[in-house]
C-alpha positions as CSV (number, residue, x, y, z in Angstrom):
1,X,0.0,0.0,0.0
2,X,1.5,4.0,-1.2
3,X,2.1,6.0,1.4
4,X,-0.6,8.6,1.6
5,X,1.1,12.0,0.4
6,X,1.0,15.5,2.1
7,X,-0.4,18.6,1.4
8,X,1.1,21.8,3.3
9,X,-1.5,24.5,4.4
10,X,-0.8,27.9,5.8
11,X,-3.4,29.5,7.6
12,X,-4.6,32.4,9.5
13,X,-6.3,35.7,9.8
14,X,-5.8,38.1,7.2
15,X,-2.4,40.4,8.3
16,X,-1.0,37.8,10.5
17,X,1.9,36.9,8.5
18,X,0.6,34.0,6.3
19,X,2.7,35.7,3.2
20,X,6.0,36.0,5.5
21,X,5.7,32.0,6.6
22,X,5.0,31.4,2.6
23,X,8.2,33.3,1.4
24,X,10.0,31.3,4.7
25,X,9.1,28.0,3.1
26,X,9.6,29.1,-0.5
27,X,13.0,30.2,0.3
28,X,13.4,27.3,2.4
29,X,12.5,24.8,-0.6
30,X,8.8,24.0,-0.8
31,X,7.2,24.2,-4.1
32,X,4.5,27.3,-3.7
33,X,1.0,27.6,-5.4
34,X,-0.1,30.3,-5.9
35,X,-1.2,32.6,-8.5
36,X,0.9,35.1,-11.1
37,X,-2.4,36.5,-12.0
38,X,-3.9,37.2,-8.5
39,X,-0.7,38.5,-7.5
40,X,-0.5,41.3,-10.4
41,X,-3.7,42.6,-8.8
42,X,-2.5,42.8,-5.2
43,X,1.1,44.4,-6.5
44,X,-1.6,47.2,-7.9
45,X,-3.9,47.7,-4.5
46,X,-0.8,47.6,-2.2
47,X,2.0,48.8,-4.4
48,X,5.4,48.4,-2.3
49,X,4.1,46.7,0.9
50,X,4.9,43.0,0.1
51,X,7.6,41.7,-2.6
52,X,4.7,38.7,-2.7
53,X,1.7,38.1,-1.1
54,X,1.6,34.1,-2.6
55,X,-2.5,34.2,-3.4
56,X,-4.5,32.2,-5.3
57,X,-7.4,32.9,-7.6
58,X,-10.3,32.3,-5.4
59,X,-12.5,31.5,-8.3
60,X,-10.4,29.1,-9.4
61,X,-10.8,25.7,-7.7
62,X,-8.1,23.9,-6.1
63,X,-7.1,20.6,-7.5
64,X,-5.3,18.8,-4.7
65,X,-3.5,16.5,-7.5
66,X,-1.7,19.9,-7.9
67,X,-0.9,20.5,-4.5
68,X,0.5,17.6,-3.6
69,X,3.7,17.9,-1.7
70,X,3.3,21.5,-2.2
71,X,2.3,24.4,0.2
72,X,-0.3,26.8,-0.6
73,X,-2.1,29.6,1.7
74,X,-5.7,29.8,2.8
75,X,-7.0,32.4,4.7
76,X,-9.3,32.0,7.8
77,X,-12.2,32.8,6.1
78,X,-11.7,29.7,3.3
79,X,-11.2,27.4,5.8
80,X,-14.8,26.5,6.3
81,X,-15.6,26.1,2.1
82,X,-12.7,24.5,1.3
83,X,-13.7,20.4,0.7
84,X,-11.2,18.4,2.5
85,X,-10.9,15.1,1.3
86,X,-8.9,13.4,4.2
87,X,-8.8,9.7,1.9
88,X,-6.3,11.0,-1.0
89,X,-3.7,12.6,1.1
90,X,-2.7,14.1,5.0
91,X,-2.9,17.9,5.3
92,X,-0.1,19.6,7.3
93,X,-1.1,22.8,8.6
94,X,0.5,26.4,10.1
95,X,-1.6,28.3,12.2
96,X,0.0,32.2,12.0
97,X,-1.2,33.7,15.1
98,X,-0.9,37.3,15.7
99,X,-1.7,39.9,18.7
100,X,-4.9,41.9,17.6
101,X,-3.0,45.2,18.1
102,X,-0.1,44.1,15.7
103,X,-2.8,43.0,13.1
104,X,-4.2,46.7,13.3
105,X,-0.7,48.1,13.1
106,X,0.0,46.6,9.8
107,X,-3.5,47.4,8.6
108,X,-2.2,51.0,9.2
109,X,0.6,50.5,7.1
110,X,-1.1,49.7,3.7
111,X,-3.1,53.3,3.7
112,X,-6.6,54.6,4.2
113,X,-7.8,52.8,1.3
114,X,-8.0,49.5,3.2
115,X,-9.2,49.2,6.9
116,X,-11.1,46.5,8.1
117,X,-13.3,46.4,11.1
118,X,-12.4,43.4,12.5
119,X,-13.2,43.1,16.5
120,X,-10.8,42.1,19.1
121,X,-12.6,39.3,20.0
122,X,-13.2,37.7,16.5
123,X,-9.6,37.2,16.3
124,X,-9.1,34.0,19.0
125,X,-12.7,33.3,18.1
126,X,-12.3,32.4,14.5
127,X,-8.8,30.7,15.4
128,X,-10.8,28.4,17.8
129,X,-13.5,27.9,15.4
130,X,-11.3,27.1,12.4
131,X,-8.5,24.7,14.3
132,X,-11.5,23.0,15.8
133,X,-13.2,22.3,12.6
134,X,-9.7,21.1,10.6
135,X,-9.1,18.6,13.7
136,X,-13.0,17.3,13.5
137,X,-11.9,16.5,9.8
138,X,-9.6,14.3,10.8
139,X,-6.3,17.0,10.3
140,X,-4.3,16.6,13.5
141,X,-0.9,17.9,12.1
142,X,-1.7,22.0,13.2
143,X,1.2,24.1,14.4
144,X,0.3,27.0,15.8
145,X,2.7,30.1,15.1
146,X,3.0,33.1,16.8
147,X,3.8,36.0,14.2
148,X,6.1,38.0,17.0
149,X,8.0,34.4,17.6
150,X,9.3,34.5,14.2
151,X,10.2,37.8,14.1
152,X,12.3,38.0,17.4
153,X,13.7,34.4,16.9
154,X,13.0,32.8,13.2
155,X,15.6,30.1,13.5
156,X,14.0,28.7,16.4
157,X,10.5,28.9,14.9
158,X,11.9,27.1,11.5
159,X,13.8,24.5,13.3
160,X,10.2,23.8,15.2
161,X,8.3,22.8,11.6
162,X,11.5,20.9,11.1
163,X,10.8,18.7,14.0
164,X,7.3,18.5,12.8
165,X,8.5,17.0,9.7
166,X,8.4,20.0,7.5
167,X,10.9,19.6,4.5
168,X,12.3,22.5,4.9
169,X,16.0,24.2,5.2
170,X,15.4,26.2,8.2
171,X,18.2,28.5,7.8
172,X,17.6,29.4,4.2
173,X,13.9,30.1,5.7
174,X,15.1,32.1,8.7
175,X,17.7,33.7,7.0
176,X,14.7,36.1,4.8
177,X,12.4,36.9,8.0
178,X,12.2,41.0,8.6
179,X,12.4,42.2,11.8
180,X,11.3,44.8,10.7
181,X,8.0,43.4,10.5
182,X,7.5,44.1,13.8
183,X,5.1,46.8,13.9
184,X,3.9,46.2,17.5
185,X,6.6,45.2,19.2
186,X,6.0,43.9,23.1
C-alpha cells in the first residue's frame, strides 16, 4: 500500500503573516502555489508593501492533484468552504497567530484605502472555530505560530516545523524573516 502523500496548508487571519511563513518555506525549498495573476492585482492595490503576497485565484478551484507535496495559503475565512478530502492525502497545517494590536498596526501601514473592522474578540474566536473544525476533519498535524516568535527568533520557529516533519531548510527560511515586520513590538 503508497504511502498517503502530504499537502502543506498555511493558515490564519488576514495580516498575521501567512505571506511571510509562505516566502520562509519558499526560500526554504517547498514548491508554492499560488497565483501570477492574482498576485498582479494585489502588487496594484498595495503597491510596495509585500515583494509577494503568494495568493491564489479564489475563483479558481483547487485541485489537490496539484498540491501535492506542495504548500499553498488559505486564509481563515476559506477554511470552512474549502472540501477536505482526508482519503487521498494528510494535510499539514500552520496556524499564523498574531496579537490583535499588531494586526491593526500593519492594517495601518497599507493606507486609508483598506481598513477592516475586525473586532478584538473575533480574532481568537475564529482561530478556535477554524482549528476546531480542521481537527473534526480528521487533520491533526496543526502548528500553531505566533507572528512576533518569528520575528524575534525565526531560527527557532523554523527548526520547530523541522521537527514536525516539515521539509524545509530552516536557515535558508530564517535567514529572509524581517524584523522589521515588527510593527507592535512587546
Amino acid at each position: 500500500m503508497a504511502a498517503v502523500p502530504f499537502v502543506y496548508l498555511v493558515t490564519g487571519m488576514v495580516r498575521s503573516g501567512t505571506s511571510m511563513m509562505m516566502k520562509c518555506l519558499d526560500y526554504g525549498g517547498m514548491d508554492t502555489v499560488w497565483s501570477p495573476e492574482t498576485e498582479a492585482k494585489f502588487q496594484v492595490l498595495f503597491p510596495n508593501k509585500n515583494p509577494c503576497f503568494y495568493e491564489r485565484d479564489p475563483d479558481v478551484p483547487l485541485e489537490y492533484e496539484d498540491v501535492i507535496g506542495k504548500v499553498f495559503k488559505c486564509h481563515a475565512r476559506d477554511i470552512l468552504a474549502e472540501q477536505w478530502n482526508t482519503k487521498d492525502y494528510n494535510l499539514k497545517v500552520i496556524w499564523m497567530d498574531r496579537h490583535y494590536d499588531s494586526i491593526h498596526a500593519s492594517w495601518l501601514t497599507l493606507g486609508d484605502e483598506y481598513k477592516p473592522d475586525i473586532p478584538a474578540d473575533a480574532i481568537p474566536m475564529t482561530r478556535d472555530h477554524c482549528l476546531m473544525t480542521l481537527y473534526h476533519k480528521g487533520f491533526h498535524d496543526i502548528v500553531v505560530t505566533k507572528y512576533e516568535d518569528v520575528l524575534v527568533d525565526p531560527l527557532k520557529e523554523m527548526n520547530r516545523l523541522v521537527e514536525r516533519r516539515w521539509p524545509i531548510d530552516p536557515e535558508k527560511s530564517a535567514a529572509v524573516v524581517d524584523p522589521a515586520l515588527n510593527h507592535y513590538p512587546r
